[in-house]
Structure formats: structure tokens, C-alpha cells
N, C-alpha and C positions, 0 to 999 in steps of 0.2 A: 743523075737524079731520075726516078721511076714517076712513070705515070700514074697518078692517082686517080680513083673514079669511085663512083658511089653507083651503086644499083637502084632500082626504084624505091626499094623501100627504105635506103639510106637516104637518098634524097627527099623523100616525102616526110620523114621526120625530121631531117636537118630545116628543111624552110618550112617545116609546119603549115604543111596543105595537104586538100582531098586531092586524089586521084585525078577527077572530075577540074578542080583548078588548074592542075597541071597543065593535063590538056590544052586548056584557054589559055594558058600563057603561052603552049607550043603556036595553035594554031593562031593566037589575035594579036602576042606581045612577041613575036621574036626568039624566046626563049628556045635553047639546042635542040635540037632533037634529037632521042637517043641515041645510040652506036650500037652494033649486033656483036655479039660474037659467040658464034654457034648458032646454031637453030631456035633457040630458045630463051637465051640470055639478055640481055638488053642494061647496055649503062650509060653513064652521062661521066664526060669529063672533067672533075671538080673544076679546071682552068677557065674552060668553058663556060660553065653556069658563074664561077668569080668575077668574069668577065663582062658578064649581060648584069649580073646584078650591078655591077661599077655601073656600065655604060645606059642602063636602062630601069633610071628609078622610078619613073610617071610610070610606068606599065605595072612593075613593083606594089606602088602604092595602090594600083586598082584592082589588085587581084583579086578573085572570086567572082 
């Protein structure tokens, strides 16, 4: 099975949030922080964010 991942803008539209919330979930709630690859690329690993959304719904719920 292949690793799946979402780049920022997949992910900003899968959980339907600003930029701006993202961030606050990186730095207040736990949520992954991207992955590099290359100089300019940036993703998150779908497993990953499945993960934190299971294990982390109070943070979920306060987003924004």
C-alpha cells in the first residue's frame, strides 16, 4: 500500500479551514506539521492528520 498525502491546498479544502486556522491548530492543538520534500514542496500525511482528528476532538471543536 502507497503513502498517501495531501498538500496544503488539499488539505485546506478537505477540513474546510483558513490558512490562518491551520496554523493554530499546528501551533496550539497538536496537529502534524508538514513534511518537506524539496525545497519548496510541503505535505501532510493523510494517516497522520486521521489520526489527530480520532485522537484530538476538543481541539477540533475549537478551531479558529
Amino acid at each position: 500500500m502507497g503513502v498517501f498525502r495531501m498538500n496544503k491546498e488539499e488539505l485546506l479544502e478537505e477540513m474546510d479551514v483558513a490558512e490562518m486556522t491551520l496554523r493554530k491548530l499546528i501551533q496550539r492543538h497538536g496537529f502534524p506539521h508538514p513534511r518537506k520534500a524539496g525545497a519548496q514542496k510541503i505535505f501532510w500525511l493523510v494517516s497522520e492528520v486521521v489520526a489527530w482528528l480520532e485522537s484530538c476532538p476538543e481541539a477540533w471543536s475549537e478551531r479558529g
